[in-house]
C-alpha positions as CSV (number, residue, x, y, z in Angstrom):
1,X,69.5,5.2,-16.3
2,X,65.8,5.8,-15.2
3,X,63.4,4.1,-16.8
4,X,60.0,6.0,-16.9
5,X,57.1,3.1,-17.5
6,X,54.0,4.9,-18.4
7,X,50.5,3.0,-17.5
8,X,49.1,0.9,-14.7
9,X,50.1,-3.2,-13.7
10,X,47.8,-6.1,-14.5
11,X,47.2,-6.0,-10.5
12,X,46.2,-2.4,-10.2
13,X,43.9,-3.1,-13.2
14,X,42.1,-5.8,-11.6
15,X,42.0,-4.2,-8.1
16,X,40.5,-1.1,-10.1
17,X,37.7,-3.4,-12.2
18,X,37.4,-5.1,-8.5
19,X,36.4,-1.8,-6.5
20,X,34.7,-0.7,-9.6
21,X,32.0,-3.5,-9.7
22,X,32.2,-3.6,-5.9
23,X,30.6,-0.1,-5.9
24,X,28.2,-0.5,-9.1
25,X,26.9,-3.5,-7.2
26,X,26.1,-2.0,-4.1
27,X,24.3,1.1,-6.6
28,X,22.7,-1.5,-7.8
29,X,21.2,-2.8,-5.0
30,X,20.0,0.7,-3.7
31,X,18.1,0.9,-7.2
32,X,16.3,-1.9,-6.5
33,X,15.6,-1.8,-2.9
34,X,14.4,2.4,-3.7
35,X,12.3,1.1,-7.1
36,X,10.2,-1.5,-4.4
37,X,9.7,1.1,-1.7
38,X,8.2,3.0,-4.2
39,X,5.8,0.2,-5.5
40,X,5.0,-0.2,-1.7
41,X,4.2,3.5,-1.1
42,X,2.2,3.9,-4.2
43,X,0.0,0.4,-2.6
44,X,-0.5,1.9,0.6
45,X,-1.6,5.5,-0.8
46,X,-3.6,3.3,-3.1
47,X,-5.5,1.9,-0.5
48,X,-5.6,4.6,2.0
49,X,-7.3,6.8,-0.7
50,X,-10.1,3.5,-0.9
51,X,-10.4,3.5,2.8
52,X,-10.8,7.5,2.2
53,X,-13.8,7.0,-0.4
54,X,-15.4,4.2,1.5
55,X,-15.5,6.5,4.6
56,X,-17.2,9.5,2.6
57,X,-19.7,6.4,1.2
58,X,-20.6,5.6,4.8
59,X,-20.8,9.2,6.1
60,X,-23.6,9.9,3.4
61,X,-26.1,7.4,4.9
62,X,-28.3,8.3,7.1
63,X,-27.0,7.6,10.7
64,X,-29.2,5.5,11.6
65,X,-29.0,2.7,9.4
66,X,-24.9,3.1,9.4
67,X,-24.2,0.4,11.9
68,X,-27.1,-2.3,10.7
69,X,-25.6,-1.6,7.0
70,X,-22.0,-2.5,8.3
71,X,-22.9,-5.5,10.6
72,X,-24.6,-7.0,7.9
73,X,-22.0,-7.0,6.2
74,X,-21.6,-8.3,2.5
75,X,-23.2,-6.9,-0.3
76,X,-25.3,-4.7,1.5
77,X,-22.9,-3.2,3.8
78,X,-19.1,-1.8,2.9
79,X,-17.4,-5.5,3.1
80,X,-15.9,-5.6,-0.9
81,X,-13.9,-7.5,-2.9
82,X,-11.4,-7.2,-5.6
83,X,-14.5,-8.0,-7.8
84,X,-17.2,-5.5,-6.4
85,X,-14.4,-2.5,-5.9
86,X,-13.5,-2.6,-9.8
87,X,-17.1,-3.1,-10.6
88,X,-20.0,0.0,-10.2
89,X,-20.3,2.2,-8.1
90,X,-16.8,2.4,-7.6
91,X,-14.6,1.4,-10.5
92,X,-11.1,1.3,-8.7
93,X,-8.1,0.2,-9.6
94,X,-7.6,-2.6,-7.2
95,X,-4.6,-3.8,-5.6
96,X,-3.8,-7.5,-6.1
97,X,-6.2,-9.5,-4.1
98,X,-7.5,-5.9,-2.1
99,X,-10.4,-6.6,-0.2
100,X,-12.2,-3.8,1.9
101,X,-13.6,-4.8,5.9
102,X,-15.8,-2.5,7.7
103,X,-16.8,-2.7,11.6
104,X,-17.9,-0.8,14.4
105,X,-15.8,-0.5,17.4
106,X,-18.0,2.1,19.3
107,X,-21.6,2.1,19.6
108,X,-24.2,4.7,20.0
109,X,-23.9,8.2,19.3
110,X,-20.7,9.1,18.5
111,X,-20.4,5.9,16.7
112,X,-17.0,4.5,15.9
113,X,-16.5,2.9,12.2
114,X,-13.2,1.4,11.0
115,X,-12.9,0.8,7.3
116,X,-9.6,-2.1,6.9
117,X,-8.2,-2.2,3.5
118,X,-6.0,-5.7,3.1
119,X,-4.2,-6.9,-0.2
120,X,-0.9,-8.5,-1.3
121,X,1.9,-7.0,-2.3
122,X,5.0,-7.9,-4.2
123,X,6.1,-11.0,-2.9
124,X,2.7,-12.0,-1.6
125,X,3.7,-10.4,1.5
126,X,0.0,-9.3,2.8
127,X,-0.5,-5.6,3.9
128,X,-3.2,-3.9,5.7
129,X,-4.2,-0.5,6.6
130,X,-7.1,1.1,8.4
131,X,-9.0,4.1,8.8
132,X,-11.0,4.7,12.6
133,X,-13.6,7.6,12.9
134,X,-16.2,8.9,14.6
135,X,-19.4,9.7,13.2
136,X,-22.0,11.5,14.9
137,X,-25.7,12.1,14.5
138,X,-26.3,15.7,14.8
């Protein structure tokens, strides 16, 4: 006589719920890794697009007070804060603990400005990026 069991074995169950969770962990994992890669990208657009405006900012003076404005730094030049970049003139939504750094690396005529944007991610992992130009008197 053959005898005709119909389902599946404790074992196979719980090698099934094993693989099962194996896999949903691992999709798991991706989610969260994807979801803070994200964050990260939407940071550094963030502050590229600061860098961006602080560059137009600088290429509206007049050229020759561009590099006595940035080396004298502080409130007069383009060297900001979290504090002064959410406040008037500029009103941005700042990145935890952003601060904005500007410096010439070329004198003369053209003349070489870098605008650094620093600020913390998640984590408190600090980040940077910079913008170089030229700017020319013409």
């Amino acid at each position: 006589m053959i005898k005709n069991n119909r389902g599946f074995t404790l074992a196979e169950l719980v090698l099934a719920a094993f693989i099962l969770s194996f896999v949903l962990s691992g999709l798991l994992l991706l989610f969260t890794n994807c979801m803070l890669l994200n964050d990260s990208s939407r940071n550094l657009s963030v502050a590229t697009s600061h860098a961006e405006y602080i560059l137009e900012t600088i290429r509206g003076q007049d050229f020759a007070d561009i590099q006595t404005t940035i080396n004298s730094g502080g409130a007069s030049g383009w060297d900001l804060t979290t504090v002064e970049l959410s406040q008037s003139p500029y009103n941005f939504t700042t990145l935890p603990d952003e601060t904005v750094a500007t410096s010439v690396f070329q004198t003369g005529n053209p003349l070489g400005v870098l605008v650094n944007v620093s600020w913390l991610d998640r984590g408190l992992k600090a980040r940077n990026t910079e913008l170089r130009t030229f700017l020319t008197d013409y």
